[in-house]
C-alpha positions as CSV (number, residue, x, y, z in Angstrom):
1,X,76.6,76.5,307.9
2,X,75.7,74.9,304.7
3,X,77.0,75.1,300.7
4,X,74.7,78.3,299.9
5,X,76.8,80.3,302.6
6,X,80.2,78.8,301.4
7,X,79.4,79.7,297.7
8,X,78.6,83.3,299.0
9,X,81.6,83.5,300.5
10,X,83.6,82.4,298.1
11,X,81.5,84.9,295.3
12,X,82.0,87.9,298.1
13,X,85.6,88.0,296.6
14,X,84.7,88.8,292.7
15,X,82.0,86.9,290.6
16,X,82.9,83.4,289.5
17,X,81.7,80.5,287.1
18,X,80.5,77.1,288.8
19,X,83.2,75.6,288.1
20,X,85.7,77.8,289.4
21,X,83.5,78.0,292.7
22,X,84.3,73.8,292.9
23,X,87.8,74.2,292.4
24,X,87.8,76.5,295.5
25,X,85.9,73.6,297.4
26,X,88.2,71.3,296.0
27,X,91.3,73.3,297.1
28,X,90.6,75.9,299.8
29,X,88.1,74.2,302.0
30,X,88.8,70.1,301.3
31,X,90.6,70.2,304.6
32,X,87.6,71.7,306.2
33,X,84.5,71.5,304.0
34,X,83.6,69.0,301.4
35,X,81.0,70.0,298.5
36,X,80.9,69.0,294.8
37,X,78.6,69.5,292.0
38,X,75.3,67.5,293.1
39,X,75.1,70.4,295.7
40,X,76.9,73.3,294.6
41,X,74.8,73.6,291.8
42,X,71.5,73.5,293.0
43,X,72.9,75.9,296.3
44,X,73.5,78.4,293.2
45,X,69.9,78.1,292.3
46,X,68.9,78.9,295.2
47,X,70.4,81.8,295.8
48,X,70.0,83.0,292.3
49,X,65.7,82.2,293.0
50,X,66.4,83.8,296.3
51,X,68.2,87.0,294.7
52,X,71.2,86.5,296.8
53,X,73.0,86.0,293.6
54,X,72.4,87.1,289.4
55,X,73.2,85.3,287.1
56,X,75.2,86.4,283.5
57,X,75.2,83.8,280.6
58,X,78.5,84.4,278.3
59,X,78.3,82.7,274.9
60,X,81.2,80.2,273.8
61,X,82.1,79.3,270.7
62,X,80.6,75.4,270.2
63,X,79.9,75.1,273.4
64,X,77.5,75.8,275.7
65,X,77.1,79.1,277.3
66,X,78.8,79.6,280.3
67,X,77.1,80.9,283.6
68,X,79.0,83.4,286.1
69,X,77.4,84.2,289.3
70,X,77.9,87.7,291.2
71,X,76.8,88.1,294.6
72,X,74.0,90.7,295.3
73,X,73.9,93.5,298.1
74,X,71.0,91.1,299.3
75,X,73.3,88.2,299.2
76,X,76.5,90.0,301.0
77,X,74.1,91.4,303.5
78,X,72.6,87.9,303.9
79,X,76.4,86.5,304.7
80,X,77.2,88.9,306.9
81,X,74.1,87.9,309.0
82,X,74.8,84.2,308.3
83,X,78.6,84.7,309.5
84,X,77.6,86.4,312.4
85,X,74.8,84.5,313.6
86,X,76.9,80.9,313.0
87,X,78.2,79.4,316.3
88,X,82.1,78.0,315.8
89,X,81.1,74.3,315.9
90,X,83.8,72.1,314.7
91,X,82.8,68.1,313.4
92,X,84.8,66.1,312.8
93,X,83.8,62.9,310.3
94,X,86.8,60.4,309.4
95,X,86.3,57.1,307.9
96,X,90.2,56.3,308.5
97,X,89.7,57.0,312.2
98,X,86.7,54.6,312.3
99,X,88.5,51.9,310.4
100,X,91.3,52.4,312.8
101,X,88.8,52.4,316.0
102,X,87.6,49.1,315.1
103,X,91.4,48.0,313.6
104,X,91.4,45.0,315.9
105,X,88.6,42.9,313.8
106,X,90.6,43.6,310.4
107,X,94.0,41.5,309.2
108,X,96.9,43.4,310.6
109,X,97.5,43.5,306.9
110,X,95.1,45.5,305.9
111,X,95.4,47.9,308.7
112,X,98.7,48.7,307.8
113,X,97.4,49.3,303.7
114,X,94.9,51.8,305.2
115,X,97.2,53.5,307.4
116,X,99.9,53.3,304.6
117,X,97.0,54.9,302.1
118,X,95.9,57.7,304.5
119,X,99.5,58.7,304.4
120,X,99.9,58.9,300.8
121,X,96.8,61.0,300.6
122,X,98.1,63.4,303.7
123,X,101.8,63.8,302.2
124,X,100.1,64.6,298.7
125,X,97.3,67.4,299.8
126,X,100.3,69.1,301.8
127,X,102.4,69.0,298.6
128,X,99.9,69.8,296.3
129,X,96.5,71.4,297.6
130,X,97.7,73.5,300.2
131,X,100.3,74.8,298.3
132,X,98.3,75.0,295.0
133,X,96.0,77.3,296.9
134,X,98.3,79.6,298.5
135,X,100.0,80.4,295.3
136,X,96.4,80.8,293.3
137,X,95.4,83.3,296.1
138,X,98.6,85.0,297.1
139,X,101.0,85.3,293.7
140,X,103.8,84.4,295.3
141,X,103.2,87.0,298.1
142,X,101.3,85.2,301.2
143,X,100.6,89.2,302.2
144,X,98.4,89.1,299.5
145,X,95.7,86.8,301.0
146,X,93.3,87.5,303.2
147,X,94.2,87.2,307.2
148,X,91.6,84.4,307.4
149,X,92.7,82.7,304.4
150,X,96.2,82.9,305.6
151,X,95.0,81.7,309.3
152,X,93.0,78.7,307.7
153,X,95.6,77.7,305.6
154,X,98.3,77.6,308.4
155,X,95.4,75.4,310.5
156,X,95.4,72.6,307.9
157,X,98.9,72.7,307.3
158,X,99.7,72.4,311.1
159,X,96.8,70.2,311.8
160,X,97.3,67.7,308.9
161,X,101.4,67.9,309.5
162,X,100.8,67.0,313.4
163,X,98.4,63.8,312.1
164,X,100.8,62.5,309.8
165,X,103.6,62.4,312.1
166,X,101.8,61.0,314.8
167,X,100.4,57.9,312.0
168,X,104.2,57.8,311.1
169,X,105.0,57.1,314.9
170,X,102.4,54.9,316.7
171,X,101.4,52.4,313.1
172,X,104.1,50.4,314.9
173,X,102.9,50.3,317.9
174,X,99.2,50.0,316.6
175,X,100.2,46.8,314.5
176,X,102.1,44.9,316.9
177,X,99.2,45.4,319.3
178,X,97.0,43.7,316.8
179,X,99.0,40.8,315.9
180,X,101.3,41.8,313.0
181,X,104.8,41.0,312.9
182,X,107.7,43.4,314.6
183,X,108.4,46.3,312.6
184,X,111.4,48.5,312.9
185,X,110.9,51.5,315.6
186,X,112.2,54.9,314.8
187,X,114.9,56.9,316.3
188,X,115.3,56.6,320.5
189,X,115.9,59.8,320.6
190,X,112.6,60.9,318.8
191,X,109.7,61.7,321.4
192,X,106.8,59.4,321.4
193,X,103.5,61.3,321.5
194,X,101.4,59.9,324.0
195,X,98.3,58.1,322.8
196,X,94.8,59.3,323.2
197,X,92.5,58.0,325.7
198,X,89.5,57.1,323.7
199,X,87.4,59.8,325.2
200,X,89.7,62.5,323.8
201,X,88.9,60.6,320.3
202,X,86.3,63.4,318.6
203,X,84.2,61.3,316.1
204,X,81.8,62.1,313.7
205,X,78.8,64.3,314.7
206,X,78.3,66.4,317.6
């Protein structure tokens, strides 16, 4: 699946300026699909050339016009095929998990920076991004959003929330094996996940 059928998707709701179709990237879909402008825009050119989308231009007071795209019948019959026809591969591509594959030939130091970093960034799009795009698309009302957006939503969150606690609990365990100095271990009574046998590791690509 590629941006033109995301920005479909996202326009199959009500039409939308290019702009607002980034922010859904940037919210909705970060935990599963990365785009920004260098492709977003010319996938909207694409489709308008293709006439899967038209194209209004709304004057602005000093400033440039501003563009809003509105799917066609062509376009939401061309999603429907593309949604139908698309097989439910799932890739994953982490630069933290190959910095931490290869953690033994970096300074236990740094190691502990990235895992400590990757953390940070975890904690803050469950705080903020998640939540800022449930609110946006439900009002208040999680009822309000589509099943799927409700059922991808709940994926990240449970997905993201099961990777940070299992950082949390084996960067320990991951430090001392590479040389650094004892840390502190959590709770006895708090399970230990088992850790993954490298060929359960899913890295980039197919």
């Amino acid at each position: 699946m590629d941006v033109k059928t995301l920005c479909l998707g996202v326009l199959s709701a009500q039409p939308q300026t290019g702009y607002e179709i980034k922010k859904q990237f940037e919210v909705g879909f970060r935990h599963f699909f990365l785009a920004g402008f260098s492709s977003i825009y010319p996938a909207l050119a694409q489709l308008a050339s293709d006439g899967l989308v038209s194209v209004t231009s709304v004057e602005q007071s000093n400033r440039p016009d501003k563009k809003i795209y509105e799917i066609t019948d062509a376009g939401r019959e061309a999603l429907r095929d593309e949604l139908i026809s698309t097989g439910p591969r799932h890739r994953v591509r982490s630069e933290f998990l190959v910095l931490i594959y290869f953690a033994h030939l970096m300074p236990a130091q740094h190691v502990a920076g990235v895992i400590d970093g990757m953390i940070e960034k975890w904690e803050s799009f469950l705080l903020d991004d998640i939540d800022t795009f449930e609110k946006e698309h439900s009002g208040g009302d999680p009822n309000t959003m589509t099943p799927g957006q409700r059922f991808a939503c709940g994926y990240g969150r449970a997905v993201l929330t099961a990777a940070l606690a299992y950082t949390k609990r084996q960067k320990p365990q991951l430090l001392r094996e590479i040389g650094a100095p004892e840390e502190p271990e959590l709770d006895d009574d708090e399970p230990v996940a088992a850790s993954p046998k490298p060929s359960e590791i899913m890295m980039a690509g197919e």
